[in-house]
Every structure is written in C-alpha cells, then in structure tokens.
Backbone bond lengths (Angstrom), bond angles and torsions (degrees), N, CA, C in turn:
res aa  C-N    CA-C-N  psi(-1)  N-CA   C-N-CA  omega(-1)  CA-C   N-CA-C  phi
1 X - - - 1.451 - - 1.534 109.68 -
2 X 1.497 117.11 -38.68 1.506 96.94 177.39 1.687 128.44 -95.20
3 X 1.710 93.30 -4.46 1.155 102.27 171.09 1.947 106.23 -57.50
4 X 1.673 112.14 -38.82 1.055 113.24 175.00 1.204 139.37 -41.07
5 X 1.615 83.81 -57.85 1.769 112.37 171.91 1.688 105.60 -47.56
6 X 1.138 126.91 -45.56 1.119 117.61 -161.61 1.053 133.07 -95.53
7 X 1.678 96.72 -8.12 1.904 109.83 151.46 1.150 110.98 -70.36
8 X 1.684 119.07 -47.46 1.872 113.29 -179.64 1.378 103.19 -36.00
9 X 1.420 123.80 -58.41 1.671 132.85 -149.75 1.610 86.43 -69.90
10 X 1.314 129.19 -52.13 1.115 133.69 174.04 1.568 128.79 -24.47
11 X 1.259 64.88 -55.19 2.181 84.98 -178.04 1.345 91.05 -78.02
12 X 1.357 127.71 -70.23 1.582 111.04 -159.91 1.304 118.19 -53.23
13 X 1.546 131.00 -17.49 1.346 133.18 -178.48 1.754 96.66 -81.95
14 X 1.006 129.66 -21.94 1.757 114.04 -165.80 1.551 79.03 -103.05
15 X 1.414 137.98 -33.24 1.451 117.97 -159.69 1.490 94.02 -72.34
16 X 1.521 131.51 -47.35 1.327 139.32 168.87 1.502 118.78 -31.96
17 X 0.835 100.44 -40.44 1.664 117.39 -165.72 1.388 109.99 -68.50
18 X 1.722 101.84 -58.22 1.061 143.00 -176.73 1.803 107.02 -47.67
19 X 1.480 96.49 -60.70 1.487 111.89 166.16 1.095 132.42 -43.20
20 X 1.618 120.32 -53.42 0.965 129.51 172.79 1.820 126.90 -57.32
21 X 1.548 109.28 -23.81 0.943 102.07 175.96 1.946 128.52 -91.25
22 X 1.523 84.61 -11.93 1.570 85.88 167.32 1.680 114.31 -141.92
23 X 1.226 97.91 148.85 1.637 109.29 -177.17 2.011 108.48 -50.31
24 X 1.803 107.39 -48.62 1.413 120.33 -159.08 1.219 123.14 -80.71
25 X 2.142 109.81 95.95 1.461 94.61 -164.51 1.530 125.15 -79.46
26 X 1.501 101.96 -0.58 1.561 102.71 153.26 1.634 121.62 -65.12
27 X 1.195 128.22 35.87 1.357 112.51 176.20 1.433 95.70 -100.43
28 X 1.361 115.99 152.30 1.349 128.49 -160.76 1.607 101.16 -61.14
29 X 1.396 111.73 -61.29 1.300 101.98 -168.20 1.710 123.60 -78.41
30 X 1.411 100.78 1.74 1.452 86.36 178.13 1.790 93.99 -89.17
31 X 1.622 141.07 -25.38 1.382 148.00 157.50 1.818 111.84 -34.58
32 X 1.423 97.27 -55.15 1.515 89.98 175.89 1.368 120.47 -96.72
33 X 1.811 131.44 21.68 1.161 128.75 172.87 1.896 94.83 -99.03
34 X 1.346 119.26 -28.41 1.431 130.49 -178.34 1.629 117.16 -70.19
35 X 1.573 99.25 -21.20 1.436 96.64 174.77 1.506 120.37 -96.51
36 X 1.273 82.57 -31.03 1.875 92.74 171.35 1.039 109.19 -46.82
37 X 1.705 112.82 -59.86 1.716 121.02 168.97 1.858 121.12 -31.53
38 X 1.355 90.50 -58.27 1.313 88.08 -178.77 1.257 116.82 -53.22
39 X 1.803 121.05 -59.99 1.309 115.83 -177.48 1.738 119.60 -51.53
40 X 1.300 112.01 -17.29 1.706 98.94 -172.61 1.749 80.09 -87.31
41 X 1.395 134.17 -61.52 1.381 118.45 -160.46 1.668 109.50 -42.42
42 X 1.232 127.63 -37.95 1.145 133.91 -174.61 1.363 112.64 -49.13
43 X 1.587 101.22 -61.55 1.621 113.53 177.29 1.387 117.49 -62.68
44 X 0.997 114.35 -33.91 1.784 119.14 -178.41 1.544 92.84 -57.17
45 X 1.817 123.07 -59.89 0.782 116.98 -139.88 1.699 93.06 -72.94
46 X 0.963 138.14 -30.30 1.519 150.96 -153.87 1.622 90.19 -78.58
47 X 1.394 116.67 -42.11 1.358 100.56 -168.15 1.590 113.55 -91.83
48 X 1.496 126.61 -7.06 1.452 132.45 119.48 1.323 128.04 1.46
49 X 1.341 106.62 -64.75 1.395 98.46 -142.57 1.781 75.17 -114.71
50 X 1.209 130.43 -0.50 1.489 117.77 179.47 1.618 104.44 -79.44
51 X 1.710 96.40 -32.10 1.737 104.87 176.63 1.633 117.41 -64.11
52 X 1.189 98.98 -16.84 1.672 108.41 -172.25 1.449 104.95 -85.59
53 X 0.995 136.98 -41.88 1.202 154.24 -153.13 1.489 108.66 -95.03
C-alpha cells in the first residue's frame, strides 16, 4: 500500500511538473502520465475498501 502511495505522489509531481511546462493538455505525455494516475488511484482506492470489508 505505500509502495502505492508513493507512485500516486509520484505521478502527481511529474504530471505537475509536466503541466507547468506547457499550456496543451492534449500533449501525449501529459494524457498518458494522467492515466497512469488514474489507474493507481483506482487501485489504491479498491484496496481501501477491500481492507474495510
């Protein structure tokens, strides 16, 4: 789980980064640094609620 955590933080610091340097959020790599994101938030969140349960 925190190995997880620390790719999320991971990703949001290069997607940030990433952002900052260009206006166009169609540029490819800032599209596939946002999905990556998504898929780990997804899983984190899944393994959440598997702990709850």
């Amino acid at each position: 789980m925190k190995k997880l955590e620390s790719e999320i933080r991971s990703l949001q610091r290069q997607l940030y980064a990433l952002g900052r340097e260009t206006n166009q959020y169609s540029s490819g790599e800032i599209l596939k640094l946002s999905k990556r994101l998504d898929e780990k938030i997804i899983l984190h969140q899944k393994m959440q609620l598997s702990k709850k349960e």
